[in-house]
KOLPA-100398 format. One record per residue (C-alpha): residue number from 1; x, y, z. Coordinates in nm, 3 decimals, padded with zeros to 5 digits. Layout:
% KOLPA-100398
+-----+---------+---------+---------+
|  nr |      c1 |      c2 |      c3 |
+-----+---------+---------+---------+
| NUM |       X |       Y |       Z |
...
+-----+---------+---------+---------+
% end
This chain:
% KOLPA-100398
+-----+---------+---------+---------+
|  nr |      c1 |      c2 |      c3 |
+-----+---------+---------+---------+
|   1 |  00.000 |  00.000 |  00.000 |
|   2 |  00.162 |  00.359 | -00.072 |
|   3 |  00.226 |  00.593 |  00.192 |
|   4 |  00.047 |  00.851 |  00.300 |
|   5 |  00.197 |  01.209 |  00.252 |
|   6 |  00.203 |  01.484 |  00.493 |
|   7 | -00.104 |  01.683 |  00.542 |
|   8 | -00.123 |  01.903 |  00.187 |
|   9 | -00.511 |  02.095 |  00.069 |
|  10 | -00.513 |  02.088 | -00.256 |
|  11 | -00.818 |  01.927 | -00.383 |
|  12 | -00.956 |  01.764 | -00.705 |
|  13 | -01.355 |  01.711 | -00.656 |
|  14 | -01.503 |  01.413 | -00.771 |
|  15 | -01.913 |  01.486 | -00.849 |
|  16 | -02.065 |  01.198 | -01.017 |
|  17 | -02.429 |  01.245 | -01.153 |
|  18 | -02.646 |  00.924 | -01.102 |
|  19 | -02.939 |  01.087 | -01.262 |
|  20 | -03.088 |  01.368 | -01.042 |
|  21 | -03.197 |  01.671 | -01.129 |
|  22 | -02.991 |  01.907 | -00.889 |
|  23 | -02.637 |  01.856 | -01.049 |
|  24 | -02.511 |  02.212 | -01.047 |
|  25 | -02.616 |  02.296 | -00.709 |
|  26 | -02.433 |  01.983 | -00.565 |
|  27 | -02.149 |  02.101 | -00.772 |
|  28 | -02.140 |  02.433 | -00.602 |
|  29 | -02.225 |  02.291 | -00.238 |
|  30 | -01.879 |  02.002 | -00.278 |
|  31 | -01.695 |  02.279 | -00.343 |
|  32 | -01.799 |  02.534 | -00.075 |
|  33 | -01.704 |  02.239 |  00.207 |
|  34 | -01.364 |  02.178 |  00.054 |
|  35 | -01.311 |  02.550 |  00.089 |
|  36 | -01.478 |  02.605 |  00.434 |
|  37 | -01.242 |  02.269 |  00.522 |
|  38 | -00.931 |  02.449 |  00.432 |
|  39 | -00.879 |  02.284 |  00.055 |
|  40 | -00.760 |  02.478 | -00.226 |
|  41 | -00.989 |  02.357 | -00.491 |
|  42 | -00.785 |  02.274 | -00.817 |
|  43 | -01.019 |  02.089 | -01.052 |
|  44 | -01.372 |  01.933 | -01.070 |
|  45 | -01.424 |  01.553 | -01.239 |
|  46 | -01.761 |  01.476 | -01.371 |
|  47 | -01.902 |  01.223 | -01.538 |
|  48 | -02.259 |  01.052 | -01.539 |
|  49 | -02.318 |  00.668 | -01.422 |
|  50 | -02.676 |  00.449 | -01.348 |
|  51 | -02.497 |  00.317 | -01.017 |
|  52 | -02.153 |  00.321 | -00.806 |
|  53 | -01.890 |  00.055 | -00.898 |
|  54 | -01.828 | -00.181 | -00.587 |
|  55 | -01.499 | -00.147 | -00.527 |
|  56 | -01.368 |  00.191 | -00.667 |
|  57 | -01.700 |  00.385 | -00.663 |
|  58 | -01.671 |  00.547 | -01.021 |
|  59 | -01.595 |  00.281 | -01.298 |
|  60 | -01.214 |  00.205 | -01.415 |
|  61 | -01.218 |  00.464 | -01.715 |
|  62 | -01.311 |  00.745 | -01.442 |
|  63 | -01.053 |  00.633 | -01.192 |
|  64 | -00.835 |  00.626 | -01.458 |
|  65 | -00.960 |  01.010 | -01.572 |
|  66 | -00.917 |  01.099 | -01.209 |
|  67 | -00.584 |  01.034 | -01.147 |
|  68 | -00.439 |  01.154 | -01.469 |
|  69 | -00.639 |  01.511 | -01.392 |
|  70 | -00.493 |  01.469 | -01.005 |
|  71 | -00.136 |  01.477 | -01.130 |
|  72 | -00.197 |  01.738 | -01.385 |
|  73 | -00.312 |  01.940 | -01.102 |
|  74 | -00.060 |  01.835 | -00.856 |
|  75 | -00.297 |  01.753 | -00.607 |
|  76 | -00.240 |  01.609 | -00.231 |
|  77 | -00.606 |  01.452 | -00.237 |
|  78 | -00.915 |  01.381 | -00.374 |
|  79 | -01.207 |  01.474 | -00.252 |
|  80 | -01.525 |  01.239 | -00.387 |
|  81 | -01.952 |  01.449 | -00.307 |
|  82 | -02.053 |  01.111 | -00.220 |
|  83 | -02.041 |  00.863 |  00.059 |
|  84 | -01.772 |  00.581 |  00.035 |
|  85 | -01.751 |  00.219 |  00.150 |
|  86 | -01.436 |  00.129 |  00.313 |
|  87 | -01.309 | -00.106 |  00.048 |
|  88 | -01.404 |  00.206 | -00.187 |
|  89 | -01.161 |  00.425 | -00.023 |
|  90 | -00.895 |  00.234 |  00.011 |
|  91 | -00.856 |  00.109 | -00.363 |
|  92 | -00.885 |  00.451 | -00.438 |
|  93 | -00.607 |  00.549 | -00.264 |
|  94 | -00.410 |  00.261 | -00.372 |
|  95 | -00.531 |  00.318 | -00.730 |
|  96 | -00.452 |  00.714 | -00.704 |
|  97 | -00.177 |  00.713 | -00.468 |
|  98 | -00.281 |  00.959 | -00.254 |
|  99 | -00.545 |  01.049 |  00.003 |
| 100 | -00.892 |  01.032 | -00.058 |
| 101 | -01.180 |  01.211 |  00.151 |
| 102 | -01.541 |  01.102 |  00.075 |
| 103 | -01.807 |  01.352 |  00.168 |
| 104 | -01.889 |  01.246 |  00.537 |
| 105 | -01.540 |  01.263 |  00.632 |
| 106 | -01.551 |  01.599 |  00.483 |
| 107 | -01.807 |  01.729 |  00.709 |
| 108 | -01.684 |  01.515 |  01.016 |
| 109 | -01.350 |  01.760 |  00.950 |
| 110 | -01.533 |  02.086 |  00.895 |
| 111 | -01.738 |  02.038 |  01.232 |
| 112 | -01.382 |  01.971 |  01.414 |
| 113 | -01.276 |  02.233 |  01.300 |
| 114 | -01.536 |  02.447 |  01.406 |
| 115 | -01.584 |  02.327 |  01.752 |
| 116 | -01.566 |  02.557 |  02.021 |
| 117 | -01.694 |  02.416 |  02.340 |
| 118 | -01.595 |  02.092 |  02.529 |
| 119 | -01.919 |  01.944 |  02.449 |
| 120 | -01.900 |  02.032 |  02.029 |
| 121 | -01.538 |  01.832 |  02.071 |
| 122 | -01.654 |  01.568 |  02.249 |
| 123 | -01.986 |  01.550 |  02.002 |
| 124 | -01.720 |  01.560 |  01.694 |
| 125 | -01.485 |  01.299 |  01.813 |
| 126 | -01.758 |  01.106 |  01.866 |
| 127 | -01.849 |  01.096 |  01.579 |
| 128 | -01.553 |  01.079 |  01.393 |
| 129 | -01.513 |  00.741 |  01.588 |
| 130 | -01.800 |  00.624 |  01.502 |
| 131 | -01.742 |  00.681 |  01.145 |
| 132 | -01.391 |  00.525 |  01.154 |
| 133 | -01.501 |  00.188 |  01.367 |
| 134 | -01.675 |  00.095 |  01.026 |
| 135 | -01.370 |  00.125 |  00.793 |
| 136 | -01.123 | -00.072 |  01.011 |
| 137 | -01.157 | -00.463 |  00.866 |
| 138 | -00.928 | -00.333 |  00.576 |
| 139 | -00.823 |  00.042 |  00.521 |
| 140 | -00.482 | -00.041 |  00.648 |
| 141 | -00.215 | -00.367 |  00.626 |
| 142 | -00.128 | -00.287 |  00.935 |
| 143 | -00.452 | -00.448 |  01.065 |
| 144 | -00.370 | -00.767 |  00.931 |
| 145 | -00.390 | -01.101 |  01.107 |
| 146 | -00.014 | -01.121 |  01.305 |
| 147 |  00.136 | -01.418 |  01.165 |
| 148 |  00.278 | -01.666 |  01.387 |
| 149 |  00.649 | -01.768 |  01.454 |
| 150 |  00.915 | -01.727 |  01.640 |
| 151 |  00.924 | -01.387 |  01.757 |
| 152 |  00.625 | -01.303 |  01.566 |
| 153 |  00.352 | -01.478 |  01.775 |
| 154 |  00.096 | -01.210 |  01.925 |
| 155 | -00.056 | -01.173 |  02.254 |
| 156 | -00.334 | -01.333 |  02.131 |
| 157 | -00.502 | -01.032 |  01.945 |
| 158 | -00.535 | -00.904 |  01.634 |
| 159 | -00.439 | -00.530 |  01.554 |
| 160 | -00.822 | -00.507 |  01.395 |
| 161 | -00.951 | -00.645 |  01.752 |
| 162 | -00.673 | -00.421 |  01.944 |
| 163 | -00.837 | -00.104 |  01.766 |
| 164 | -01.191 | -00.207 |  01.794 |
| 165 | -01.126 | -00.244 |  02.192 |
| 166 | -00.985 |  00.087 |  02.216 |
| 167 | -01.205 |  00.274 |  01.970 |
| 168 | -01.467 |  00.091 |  02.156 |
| 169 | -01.351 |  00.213 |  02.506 |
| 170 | -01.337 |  00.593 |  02.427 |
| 171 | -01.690 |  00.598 |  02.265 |
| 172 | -01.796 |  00.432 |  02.593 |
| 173 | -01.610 |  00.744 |  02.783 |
| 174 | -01.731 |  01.027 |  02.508 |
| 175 | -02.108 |  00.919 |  02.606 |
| 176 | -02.028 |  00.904 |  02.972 |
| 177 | -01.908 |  01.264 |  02.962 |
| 178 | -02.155 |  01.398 |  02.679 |
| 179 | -02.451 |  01.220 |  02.886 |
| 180 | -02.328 |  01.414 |  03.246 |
| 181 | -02.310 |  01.772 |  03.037 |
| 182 | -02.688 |  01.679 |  02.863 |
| 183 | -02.821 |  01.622 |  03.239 |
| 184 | -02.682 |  01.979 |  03.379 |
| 185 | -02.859 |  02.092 |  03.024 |
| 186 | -03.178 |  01.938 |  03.163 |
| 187 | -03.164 |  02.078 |  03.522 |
| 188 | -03.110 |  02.479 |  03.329 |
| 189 | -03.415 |  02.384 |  03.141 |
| 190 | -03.640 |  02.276 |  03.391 |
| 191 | -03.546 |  02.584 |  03.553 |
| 192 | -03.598 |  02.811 |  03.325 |
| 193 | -03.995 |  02.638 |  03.234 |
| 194 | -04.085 |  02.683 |  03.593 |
| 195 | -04.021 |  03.081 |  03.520 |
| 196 | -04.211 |  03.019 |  03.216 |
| 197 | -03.906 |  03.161 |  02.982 |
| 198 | -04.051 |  03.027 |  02.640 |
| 199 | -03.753 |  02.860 |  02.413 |
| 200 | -03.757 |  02.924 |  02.067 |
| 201 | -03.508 |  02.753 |  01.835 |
| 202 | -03.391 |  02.877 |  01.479 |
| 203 | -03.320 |  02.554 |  01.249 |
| 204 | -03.228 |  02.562 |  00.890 |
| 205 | -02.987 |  02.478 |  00.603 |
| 206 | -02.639 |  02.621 |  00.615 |
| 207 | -02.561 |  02.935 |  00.579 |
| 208 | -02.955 |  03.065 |  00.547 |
| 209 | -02.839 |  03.345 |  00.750 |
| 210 | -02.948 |  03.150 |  01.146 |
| 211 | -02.675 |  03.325 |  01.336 |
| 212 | -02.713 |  03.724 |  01.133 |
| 213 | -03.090 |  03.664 |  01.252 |
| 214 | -02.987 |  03.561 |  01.606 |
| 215 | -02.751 |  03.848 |  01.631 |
| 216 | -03.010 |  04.101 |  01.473 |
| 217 | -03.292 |  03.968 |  01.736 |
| 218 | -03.033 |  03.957 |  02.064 |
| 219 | -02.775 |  04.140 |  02.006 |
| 220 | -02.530 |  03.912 |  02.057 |
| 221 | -02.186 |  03.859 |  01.836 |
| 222 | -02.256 |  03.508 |  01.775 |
| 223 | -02.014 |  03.403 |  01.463 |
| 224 | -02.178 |  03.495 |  01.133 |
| 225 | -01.969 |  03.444 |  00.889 |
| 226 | -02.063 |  03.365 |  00.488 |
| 227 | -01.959 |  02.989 |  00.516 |
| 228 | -02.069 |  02.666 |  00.558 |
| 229 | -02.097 |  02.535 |  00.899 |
| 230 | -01.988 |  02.882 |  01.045 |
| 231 | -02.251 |  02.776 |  01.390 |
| 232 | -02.179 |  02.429 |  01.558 |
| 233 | -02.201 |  02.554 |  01.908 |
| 234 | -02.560 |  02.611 |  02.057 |
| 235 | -02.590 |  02.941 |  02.199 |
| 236 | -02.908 |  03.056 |  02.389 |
| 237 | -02.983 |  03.455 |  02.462 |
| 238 | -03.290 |  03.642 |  02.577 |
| 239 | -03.454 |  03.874 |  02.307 |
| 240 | -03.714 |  04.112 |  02.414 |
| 241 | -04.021 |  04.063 |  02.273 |
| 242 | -04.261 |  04.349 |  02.312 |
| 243 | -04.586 |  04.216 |  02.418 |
| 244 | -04.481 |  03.866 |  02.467 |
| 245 | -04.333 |  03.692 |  02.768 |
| 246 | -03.995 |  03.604 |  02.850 |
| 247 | -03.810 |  03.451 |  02.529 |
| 248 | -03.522 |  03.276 |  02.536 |
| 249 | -03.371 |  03.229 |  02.088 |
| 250 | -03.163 |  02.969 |  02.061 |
| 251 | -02.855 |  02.972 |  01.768 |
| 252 | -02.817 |  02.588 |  01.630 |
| 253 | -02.566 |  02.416 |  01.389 |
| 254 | -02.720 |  02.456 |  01.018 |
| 255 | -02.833 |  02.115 |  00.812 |
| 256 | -02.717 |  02.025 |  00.499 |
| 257 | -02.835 |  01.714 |  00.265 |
| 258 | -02.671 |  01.428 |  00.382 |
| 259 | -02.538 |  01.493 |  00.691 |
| 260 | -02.425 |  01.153 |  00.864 |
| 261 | -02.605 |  00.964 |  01.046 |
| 262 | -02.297 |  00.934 |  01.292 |
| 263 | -02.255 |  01.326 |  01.312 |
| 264 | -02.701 |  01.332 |  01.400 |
| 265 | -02.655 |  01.024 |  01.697 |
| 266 | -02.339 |  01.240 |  01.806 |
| 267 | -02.518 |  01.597 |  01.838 |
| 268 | -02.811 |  01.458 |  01.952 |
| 269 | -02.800 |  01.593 |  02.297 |
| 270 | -02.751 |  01.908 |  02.139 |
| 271 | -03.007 |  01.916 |  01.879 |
| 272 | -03.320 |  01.873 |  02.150 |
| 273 | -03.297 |  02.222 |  02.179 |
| 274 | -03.488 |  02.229 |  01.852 |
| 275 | -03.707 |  01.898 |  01.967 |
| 276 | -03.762 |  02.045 |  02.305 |
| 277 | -03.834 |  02.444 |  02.222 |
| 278 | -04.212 |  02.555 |  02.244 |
| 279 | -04.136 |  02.690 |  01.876 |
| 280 | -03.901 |  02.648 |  01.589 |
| 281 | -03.804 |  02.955 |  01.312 |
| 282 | -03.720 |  02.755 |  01.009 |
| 283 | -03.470 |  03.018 |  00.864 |
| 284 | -03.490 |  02.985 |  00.434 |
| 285 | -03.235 |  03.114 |  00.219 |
| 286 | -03.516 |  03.314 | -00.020 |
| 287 | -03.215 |  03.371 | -00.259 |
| 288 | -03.127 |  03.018 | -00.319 |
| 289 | -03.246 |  02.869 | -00.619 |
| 290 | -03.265 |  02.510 | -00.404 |
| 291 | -03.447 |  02.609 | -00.151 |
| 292 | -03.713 |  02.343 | -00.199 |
| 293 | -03.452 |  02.071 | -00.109 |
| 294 | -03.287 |  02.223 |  00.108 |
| 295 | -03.632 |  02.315 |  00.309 |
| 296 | -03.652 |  01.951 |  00.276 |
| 297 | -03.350 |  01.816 |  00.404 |
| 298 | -03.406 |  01.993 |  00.701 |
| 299 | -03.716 |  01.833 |  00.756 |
| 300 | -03.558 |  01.513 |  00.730 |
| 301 | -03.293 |  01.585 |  01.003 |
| 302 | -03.609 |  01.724 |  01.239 |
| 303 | -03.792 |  01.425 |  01.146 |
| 304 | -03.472 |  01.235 |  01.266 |
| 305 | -03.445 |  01.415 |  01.623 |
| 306 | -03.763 |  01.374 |  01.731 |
| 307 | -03.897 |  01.751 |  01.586 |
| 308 | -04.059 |  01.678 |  01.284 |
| 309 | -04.448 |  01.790 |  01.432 |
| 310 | -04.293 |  02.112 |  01.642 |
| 311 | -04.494 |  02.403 |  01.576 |
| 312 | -04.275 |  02.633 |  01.322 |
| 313 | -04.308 |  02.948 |  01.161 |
| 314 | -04.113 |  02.965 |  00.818 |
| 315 | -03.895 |  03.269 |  00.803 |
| 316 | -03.843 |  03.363 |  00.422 |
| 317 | -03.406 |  03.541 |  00.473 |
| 318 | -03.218 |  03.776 |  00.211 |
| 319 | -03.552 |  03.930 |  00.117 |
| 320 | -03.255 |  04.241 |  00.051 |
| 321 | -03.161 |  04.036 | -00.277 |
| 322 | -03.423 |  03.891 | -00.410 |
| 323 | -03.683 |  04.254 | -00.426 |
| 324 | -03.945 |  04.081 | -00.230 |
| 325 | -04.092 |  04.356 |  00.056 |
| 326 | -04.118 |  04.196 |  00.413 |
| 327 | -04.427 |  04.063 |  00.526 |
| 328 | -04.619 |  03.747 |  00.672 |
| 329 | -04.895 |  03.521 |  00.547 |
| 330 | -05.121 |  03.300 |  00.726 |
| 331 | -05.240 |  02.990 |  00.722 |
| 332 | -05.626 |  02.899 |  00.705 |
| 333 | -05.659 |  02.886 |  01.057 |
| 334 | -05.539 |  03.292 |  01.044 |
| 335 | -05.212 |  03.194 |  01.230 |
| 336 | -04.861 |  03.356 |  01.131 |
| 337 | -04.700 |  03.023 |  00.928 |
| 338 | -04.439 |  03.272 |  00.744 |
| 339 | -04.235 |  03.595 |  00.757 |
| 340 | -03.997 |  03.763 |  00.524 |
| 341 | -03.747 |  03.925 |  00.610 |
| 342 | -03.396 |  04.064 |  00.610 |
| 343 | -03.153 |  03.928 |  00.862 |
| 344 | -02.885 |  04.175 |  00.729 |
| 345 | -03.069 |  04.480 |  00.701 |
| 346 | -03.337 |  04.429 |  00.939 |
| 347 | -03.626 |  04.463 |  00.758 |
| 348 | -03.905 |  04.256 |  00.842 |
| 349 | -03.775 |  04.200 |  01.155 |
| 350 | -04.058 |  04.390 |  01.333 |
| 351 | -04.300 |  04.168 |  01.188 |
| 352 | -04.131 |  03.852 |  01.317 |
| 353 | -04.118 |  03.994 |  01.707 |
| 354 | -04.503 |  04.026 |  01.642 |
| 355 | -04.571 |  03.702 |  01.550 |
| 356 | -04.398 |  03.599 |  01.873 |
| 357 | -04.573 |  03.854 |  02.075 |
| 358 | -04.871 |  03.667 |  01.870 |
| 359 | -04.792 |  03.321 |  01.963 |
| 360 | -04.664 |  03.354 |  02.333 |
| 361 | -04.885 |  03.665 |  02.468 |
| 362 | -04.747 |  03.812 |  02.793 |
| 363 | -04.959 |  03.677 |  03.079 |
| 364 | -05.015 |  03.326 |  02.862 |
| 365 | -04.952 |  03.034 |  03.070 |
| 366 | -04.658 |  02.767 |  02.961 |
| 367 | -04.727 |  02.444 |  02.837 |
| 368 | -04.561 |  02.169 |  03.055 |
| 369 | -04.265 |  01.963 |  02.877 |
| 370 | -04.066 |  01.665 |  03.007 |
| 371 | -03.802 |  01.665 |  02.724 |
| 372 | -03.435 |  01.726 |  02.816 |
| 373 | -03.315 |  02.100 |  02.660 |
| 374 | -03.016 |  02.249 |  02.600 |
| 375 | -02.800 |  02.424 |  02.785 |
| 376 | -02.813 |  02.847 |  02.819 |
| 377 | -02.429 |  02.960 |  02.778 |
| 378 | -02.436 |  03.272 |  02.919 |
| 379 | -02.181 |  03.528 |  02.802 |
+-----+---------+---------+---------+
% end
């Protein structure tokens, strides 16, 4: 098997169509995480197939195309928009001599490096574990069987079984510690129902402009920064709400299509702030020409967490680039279901603090909950 070289970031993308409909989108989307990972992107391979070759992925011809554009490009690795199997990856690397990065590891990466708090690191190594306890039976020789001999007779062990045990013992300690900070989440919570504070949680796609709405609302300096993944770390403020009761807006880590399933079971504890709030603000990026999936991808990660029936109110962002005026419509029942608005500029903003004031009217009792929330970090 070659060796690995140092750590280098320039990237060739690998975005294979198998027949949808959204090809230029996903084009754009591989290529913002390479950049918001640190890559240098220095070419794109395309190319159209009806299903994924077994052990390479993309089909000999491809491979072939692939690393004839990598060296013409000089790249240190390849980075592939889909999911890989383990056999996958490493005849690709074998094949292309170098490293290659599939598109979960590429958001495992991005989400390490964004981590801020000692529960987003624990949450990311977590799942980064869990994500490399499925690729050990073969990504490296040195997990062979030890052969025996004299002087080459193991303790009885493999180096596969040796890894397992350990990877297996630090995922045991990750949950300990992750489970101990999600209890002193659900104490905070509990106290802050019996004052009645009502929680409301922005969710949405990445980069939709969450954290310029949560800053515009509080008036905090939470991160917002035009980049994927710029949030990871919950962060919970009070926002006055004239009319309304106390309001506590929570900031969450944005969706994307795809995430892993490893990254949702690791963030979980986390992401019951949206399953546990009394109301969600599903923040839309109005400028995006794909914001039909990507409203839809979200739904599948709520739908995942437990959240998928939480009352919502969509809130239409970047009305500043796309001419619409701000505004709200209702549904049949005459209740607020949408708002547009400008996170940036501010306008529409007015109209979303009355539709709170709407929904949670000072003086309005609290509906009981016995889900575990999320912790308030107080600045």
């Amino acid at each position: 098997m070659f060796e690995r070289p140092g750590r280098g970031n320039r990237a060739l993308l690998v975005a294979l169509d198998f027949g949808r409909d959204d090809r230029a989108y996903r084009e754009r989307e591989i290529r913002d995480l390479a950049v918001s990972a640190g890559a240098v992107v220095v070419g794109l391979v395309t190319g159209r197939r009806s299903r994924p070759d077994p052990a390479h992925f993309a089909g000999k011809g491809k491979v072939d195309e692939i690393d004839a554009r990598r060296k013409e490009a000089n790249a240190d690795l390849v980075i592939f928009d889909h999911t890989l199997s383990g056999v996958q990856q490493r005849n690709l690397e074998e094949k292309l001599a170098c490293r290659v990065v599939d598109r979960t590891s590429l958001i495992l990466d991005i989400f390490a490096l964004r981590a801020r708090s000692a529960e987003g690191k624990l949450q990311v190594e977590l799942a980064q574990l869990a994500h490399l306890s499925t690729r050990l039976a073969g990504g490296w020789t040195h997990l062979e069987r030890q052969k025996g001999g004299i002087g080459l007779r193991g303790p009885g062990e493999t180096q596969l079984e040796t890894d397992r045990r350990l990877i297996g013992q630090r995922v045991k300690l990750l949950k300990t510690r992750i489970a101990r900070v999600a209890r002193s989440r659900a104490v905070q919570s509990r106290t802050r129902r019996r004052a009645e504070v009502r929680t409301v949680a922005l969710v949405g796609y990445t980069n939709a402009g969450k954290s310029t709405l949560f800053n515009r609302l509080t008036g905090a300096g939470a991160l917002a920064a035009n980049q994927l993944f710029a949030t990871l770390d919950t962060t919970l403020r009070k926002v006055h709400v004239p009319g309304a009761g106390p309001v506590v807006l929570s900031d969450t880590v944005g969706f994307i299509r795809d995430l892993p399933h490893d990254l949702i079971a690791a963030f979980r504890s986390t992401l019951t702030e949206a399953a546990d709030a009394d109301l969600l603000l599903h923040v839309v990026d109005g400028s995006s020409d794909e914001r039909d999936m990507q409203e839809r991808a979200v739904d599948e990660v709520l739908a995942e967490i437990g959240a998928g029936e939480m009352p919502r109110i969509r809130v239409v962002n970047k009305i500043d680039t796309t001419g619409l005026s701000p505004g709200v419509e209702r549904d049949a029942c005459g209740t607020i279901a949408s708002v547009r608005l400008s996170a940036l500029t501010g306008a529409g903003c007015d109209e979303l603090l009355s539709a709170l004031a709407e929904r949670f009217p000072a003086g309005a009792g609290h509906a009981p909950s016995t889900a575990d929330a999320a912790e308030m970090h107080d600045d």
